[in-house]
N, C-alpha and C positions, 0 to 999 in steps of 0.2 A: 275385666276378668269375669267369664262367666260363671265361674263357681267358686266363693268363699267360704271356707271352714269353718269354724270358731267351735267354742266347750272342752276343748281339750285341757288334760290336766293331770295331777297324782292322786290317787284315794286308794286310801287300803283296801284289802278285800272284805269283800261286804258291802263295799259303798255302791254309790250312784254317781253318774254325770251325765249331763245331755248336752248331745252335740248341736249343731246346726251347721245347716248349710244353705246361704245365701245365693241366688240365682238370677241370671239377667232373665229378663220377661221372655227371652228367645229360648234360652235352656230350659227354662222351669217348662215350658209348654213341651218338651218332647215325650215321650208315650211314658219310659221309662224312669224312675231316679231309683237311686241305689249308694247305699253302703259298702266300703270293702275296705278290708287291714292290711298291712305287711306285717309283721314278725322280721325283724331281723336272721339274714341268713333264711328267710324261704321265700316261697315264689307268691304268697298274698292269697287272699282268700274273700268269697262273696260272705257280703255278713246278712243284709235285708234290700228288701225291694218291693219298691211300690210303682204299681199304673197310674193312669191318669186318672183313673175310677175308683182309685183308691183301695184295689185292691193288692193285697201284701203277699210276700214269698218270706221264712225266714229261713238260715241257713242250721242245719240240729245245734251246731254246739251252743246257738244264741237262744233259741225258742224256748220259751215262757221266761225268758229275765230281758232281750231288748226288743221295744216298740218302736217299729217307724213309721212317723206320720208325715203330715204335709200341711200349711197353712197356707191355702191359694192367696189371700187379701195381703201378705207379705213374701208372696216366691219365696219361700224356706221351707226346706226340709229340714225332720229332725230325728235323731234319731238315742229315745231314753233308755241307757243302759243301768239296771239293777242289779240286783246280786256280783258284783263285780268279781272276775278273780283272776287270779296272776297269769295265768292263758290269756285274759285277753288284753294284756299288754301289747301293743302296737299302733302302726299308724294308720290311723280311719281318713279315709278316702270319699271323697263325694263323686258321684257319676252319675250320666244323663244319657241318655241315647234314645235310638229307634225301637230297641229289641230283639228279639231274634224271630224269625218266620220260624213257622210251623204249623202252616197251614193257616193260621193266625198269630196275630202278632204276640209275644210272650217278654214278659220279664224274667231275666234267668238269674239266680243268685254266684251266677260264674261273670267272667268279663265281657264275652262275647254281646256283641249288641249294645256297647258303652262309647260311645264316640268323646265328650267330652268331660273331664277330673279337672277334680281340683287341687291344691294344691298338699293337701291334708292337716292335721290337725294329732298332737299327740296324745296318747292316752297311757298310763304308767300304772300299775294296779301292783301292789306291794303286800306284803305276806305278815 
């Protein structure tokens, strides 16, 4: 399985959880890895994104409360979510891919450019 989930969980709002996402040596090397949710009843959404340079994308409703990072010596991503709130209830997604061109290659906090998920991981945030 190229990409493992794990950190998912309940916490009231205001809490914290940090996720991870476990990766075969073949995925973790692709340009891209990235965060995304579902909400039940919608169509899912980019939450963060990181290059291989370690450089980051976050999507507004996450920016200044989740960090995503990368730990090369273990192929894992992870990704700390703070100030938790009942929004972001849903299911976190792990992805990997190429990118998308544009001129140069980019990391986009949409799907485009994500070739391979995982399986996901849940996240419940209560009021």
């Amino acid at each position: 399985v190229p990409l493992v989930e794990s950190g998912g969980g309940s916490v009231q709002t205001g809490g914290s959880l940090k996720l991870s996402c476990e990766a075969s040596g073949r995925t973790y090397s692709t340009y891209c890895m990235g965060w995304f949710r579902q909400a039940p009843g919608t169509g899912g959404e980019g939450v963060a994104t990181i290059d291989t340079y370690g450089g980051t994308r976050y999507a507004d409703p996450v920016k200044g409360r989740f960090t995503i990072s990368k730990d090369n010596s273990r192929n894992t991503l992870y990704l700390q979510m703070n100030s938790l709130k009942p929004e972001d209830t849903a299911m976190y997604y792990c992805a990997a891919g190429a990118g998308i061109w544009r001129g140069y290659w980019a990391c986009s906090v949409h799907k485009d450019g994500y070739s391979t998920w995982g399986q996901g991981t849940q996240v419940t945030v209560s009021s």
